[in-house]
N, C-alpha and C positions, 0 to 999 in steps of 0.2 A: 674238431670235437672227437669224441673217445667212440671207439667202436666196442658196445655194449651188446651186440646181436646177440640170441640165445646161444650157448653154446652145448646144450644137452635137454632133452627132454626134461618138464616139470611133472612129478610122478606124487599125486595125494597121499600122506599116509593114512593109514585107516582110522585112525583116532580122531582126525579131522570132519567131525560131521555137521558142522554149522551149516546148512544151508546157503545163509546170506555170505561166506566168506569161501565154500567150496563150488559152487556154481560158476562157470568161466571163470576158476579162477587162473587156467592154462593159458587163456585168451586174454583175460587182463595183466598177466606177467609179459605176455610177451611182447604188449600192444605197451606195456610202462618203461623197458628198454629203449624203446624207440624213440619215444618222447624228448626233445630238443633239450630243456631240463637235467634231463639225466645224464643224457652226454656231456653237457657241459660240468657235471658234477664230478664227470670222474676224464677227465681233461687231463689232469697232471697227476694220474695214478694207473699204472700197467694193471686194467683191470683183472685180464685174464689170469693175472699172479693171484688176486684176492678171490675169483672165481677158483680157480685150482684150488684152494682151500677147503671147499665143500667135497673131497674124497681124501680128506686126512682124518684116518679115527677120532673121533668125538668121545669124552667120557662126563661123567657127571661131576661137577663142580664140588669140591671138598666146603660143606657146609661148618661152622659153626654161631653159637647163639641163636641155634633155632630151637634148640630146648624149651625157652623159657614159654612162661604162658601166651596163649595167642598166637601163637604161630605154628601154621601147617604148612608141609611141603608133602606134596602130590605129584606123581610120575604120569604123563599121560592122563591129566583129568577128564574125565566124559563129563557132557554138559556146561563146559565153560565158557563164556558169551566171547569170544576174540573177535567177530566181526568190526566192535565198534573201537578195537585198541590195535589190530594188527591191517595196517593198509597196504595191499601189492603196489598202488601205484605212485605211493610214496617210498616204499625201499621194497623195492619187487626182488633184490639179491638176498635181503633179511626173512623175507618170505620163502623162499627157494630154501635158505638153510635150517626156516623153520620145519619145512618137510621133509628136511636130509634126516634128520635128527627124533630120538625120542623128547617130549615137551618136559621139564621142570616147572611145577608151578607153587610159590610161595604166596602162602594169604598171611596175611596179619589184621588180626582183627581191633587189637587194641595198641596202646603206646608199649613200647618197649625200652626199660632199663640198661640192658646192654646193646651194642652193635649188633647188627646182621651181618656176617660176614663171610663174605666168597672168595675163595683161593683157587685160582684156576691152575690145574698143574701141566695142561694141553688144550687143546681145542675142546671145549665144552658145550653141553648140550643148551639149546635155547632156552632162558629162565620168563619165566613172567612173574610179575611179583603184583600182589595187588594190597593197595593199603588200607583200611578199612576209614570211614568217617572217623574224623578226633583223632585218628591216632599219629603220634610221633616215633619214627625211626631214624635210627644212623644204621649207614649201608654202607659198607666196606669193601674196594674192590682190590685184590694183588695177583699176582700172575709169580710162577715158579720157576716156570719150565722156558726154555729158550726153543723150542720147537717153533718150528711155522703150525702159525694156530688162531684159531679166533673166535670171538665170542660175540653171542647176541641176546639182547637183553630189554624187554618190554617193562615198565612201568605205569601202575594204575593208581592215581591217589583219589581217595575219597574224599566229599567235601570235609573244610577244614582238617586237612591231615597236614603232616608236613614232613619231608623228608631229606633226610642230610644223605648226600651219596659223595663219599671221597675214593677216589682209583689211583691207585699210584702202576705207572704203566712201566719200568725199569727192563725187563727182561731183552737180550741181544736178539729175538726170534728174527730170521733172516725176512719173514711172511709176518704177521700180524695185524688181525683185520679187528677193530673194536666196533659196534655199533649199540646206541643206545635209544630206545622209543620212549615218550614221557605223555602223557594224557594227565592234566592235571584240571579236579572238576574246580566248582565254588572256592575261592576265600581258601585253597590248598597253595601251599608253598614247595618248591622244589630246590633243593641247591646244590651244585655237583661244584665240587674240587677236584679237580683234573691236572695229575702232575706227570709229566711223560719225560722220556728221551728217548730221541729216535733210533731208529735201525735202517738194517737196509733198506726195508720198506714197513712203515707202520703207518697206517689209515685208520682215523676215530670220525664214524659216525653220528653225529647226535641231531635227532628231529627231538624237537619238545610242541607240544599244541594245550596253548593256556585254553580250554574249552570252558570254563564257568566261570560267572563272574567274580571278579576279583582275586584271580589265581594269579599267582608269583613263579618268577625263575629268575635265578641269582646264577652266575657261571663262573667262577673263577679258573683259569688255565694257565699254568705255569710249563715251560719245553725248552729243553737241551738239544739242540741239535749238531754233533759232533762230527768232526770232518767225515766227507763222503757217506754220510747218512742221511735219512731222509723221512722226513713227518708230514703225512697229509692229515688236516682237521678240515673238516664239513661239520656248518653247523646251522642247522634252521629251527627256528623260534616263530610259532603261528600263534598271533595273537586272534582269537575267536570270539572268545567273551566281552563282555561289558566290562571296561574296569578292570584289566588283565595290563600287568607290569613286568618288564626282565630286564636284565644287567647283565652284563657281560665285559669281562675284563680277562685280555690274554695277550700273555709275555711271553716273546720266543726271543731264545738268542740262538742265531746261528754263526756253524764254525768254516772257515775258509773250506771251500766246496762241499759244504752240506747243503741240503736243501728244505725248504719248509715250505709251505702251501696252507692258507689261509682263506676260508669261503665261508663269509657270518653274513646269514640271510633271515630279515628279520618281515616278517609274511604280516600285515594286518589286513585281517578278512574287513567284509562290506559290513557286519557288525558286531566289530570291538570299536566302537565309539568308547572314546577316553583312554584310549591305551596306551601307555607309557612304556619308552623303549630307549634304552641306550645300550652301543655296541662301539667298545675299544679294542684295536687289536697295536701293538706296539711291538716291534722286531729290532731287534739289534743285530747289525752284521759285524762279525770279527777278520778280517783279512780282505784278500780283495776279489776273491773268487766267492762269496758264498749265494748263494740262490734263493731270493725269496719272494713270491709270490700271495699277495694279499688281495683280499677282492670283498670289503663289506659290500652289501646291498638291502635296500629296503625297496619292500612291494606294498603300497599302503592302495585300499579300498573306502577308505573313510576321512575325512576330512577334519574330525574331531579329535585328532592323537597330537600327542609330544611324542616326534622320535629324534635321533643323534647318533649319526653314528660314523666313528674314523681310525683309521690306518696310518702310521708309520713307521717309515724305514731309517734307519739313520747309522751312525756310528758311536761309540761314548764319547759324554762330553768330554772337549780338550779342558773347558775352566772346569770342571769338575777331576780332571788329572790331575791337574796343576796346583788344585786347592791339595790335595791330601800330597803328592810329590813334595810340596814346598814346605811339609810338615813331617818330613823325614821317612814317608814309605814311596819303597821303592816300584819304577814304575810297573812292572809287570804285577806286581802283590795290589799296587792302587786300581790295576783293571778289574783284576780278577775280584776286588772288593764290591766297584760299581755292578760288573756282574750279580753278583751275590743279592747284592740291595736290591737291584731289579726284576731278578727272580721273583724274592721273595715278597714282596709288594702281594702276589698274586699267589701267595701257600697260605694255607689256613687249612680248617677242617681236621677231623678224624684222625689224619695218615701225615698231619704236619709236620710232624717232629722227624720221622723217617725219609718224608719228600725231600726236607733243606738240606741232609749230608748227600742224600744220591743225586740231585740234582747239581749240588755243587762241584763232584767227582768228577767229572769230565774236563771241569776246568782246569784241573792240575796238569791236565795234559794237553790244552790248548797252548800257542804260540802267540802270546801277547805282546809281544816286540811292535 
């Protein structure tokens, strides 16, 4: 397992004054390293690269459509409740870089007509976003800047809200660390379109915790992984409530020695009685070196759930060459088609139309032979 030991003093910053969230919170970070868990979570990821990250300047995320009504953005808010949305000992490294940092915090009180949209042009400051009851948002994520850099990102829905979050991840940054936090209360919906290609090291965190009942999360993940490159996804899903549903669908094709890392962990507490769960993860290898590492799991406490959930690895189909070959495309154009098709299975959302030519791009340069 991954040696996660602290590597630096954890220092409060002053705007931090909850209480329930500042009270050991030096002694519950460094007691959540330790935890068998965690090691295992960052097992195929050179932690100390994604730690090194926390002394690369940070700057404030390039906002737009935050004009419209209902929506404030606040630097370092006093009196903000994070005890019950920001857990150390669930991402105790997300916590660390929420103290590196000044806090961004977005409310939305009502539905919103246009997207929210975040452009990161470096390492950016922690956002929390919180959605009010009723309301509908689209959340937009893109990245500019090819820097080693990384982003953390809390979300809060209120009952019946519903939020559309699409990230398109493209950038070469040699470091890049994504993490995403989701608390979704009652009868709230989450769904995140996640379209990446890797780099030399890119890591995407995402914890989600359906907390009310009858709360949703939908996950669609579409990943390029191109020779000698490398994409770690972690991804856990706690089902807590009553009546608490997710889905998950994600398509990785990797390239003759690249590598991809796959960890979908689907948590049902002692009570989400009726909670319904499925998790696919689906990998294509192209050559005969490429690396790929899958791992679903489920932790169920309750005996009252429907879950499913499966991994494979494979090659393109030979009768699926052979059908489009024997129809006069040639064979490296018929690969690089079934590619496309399998991709795209898994693009939708907000950022769809820009996701299917950048994720496509790589394959011009793959060696389909």
């Amino acid at each position: 397992m991954a040696d996660v030991a602290v590597v630096e003093t954890l220092t409060l910053p002053n705007w931090l004054t909850d209480p329930a969230l500042r009270d050991e919170a030096v002694e519950l970070y460094e007691e959540a390293l330790e935890q068998p868990i965690q090691k295992e979570r960052w097992k195929y990821t050179r932690v100390k690269r994604i730690t090194g990250l926390r002394d690369c300047p940070a700057n404030r995320p390039e906002i737009s459509g935050h004009e419209q009504k209902g929506v404030l953005v606040t630097e370092n808010p006093a009196h903000l409740d994070l005890a019950s949305l920001v857990s150390i000992q669930r991402a105790p490294e997300a916590f660390a870089q929420l103290c590196k940092q000044p806090l961004l915090h977005i409310g939305v009180s009502e539905s919103l007509s246009k997207p929210l949209q975040l452009r990161h042009q470096s390492s950016s400051w922690p956002i929390i976003v919180d959605v009010a009851p009723n309301a509908h948002v689209a959340l937009t994520e893109e990245y500019d800047s090819d820097e080693e850099q990384q982003q953390t990102l809390w979300l809060r829905l209120g009952p019946n809200s519903r939020v559309t979050h699409a990230r398109n991840s493209f950038g070469t940054a040699a470091v890049h660390w994504q993490f995403v936090s989701v608390q979704a209360q009652a009868h709230s919906c989450y769904q995140l379109h996640n379209h990446a290609l890797a780099s030399p090291l890119r890591r995407q965190d995402t914890q989600i915790q359906l907390v009310g009942e009858g709360a949703e999360a939908e996950l669609n993940c579409a990943a390029m992984v191109a020779e000698r490159l490398n994409l770690d996804q972690q991804i856990t899903i706690e089902h807590i409530g009553v009546q608490t549903s997710s889905r998950q669908r994600v398509h990785n094709i990797v390239s003759d020695r690249g590598q991809s890392t796959f960890n979908g962990r689907i948590h049902i507490h002692s009570g989400g009685r009726k909670s319904n769960a499925t998790l696919s993860n689906r990998n294509i290898g192209l050559g005969t070196n490429a690396t790929i590492n899958t791992k679903p799991e489920l932790e169920i406490y309750n005996d009252d759930v429907s879950c499913a959930h499966g991994a494979t690895i494979g090659r393109l189909d030979d009768n699926h060459l052979f059908y489009l070959c024997s129809r006069g495309v040639k064979p490296a154009a018929a690969r690089r088609l079934l590619c496309e098709g399998f991709l795209n299975q898994c693009v939708d959302g907000p950022l769809a139309e820009s996701a299917e030519s950048a994720l496509i791009a790589p394959l011009q340069e793959v060696r389909m032979a």
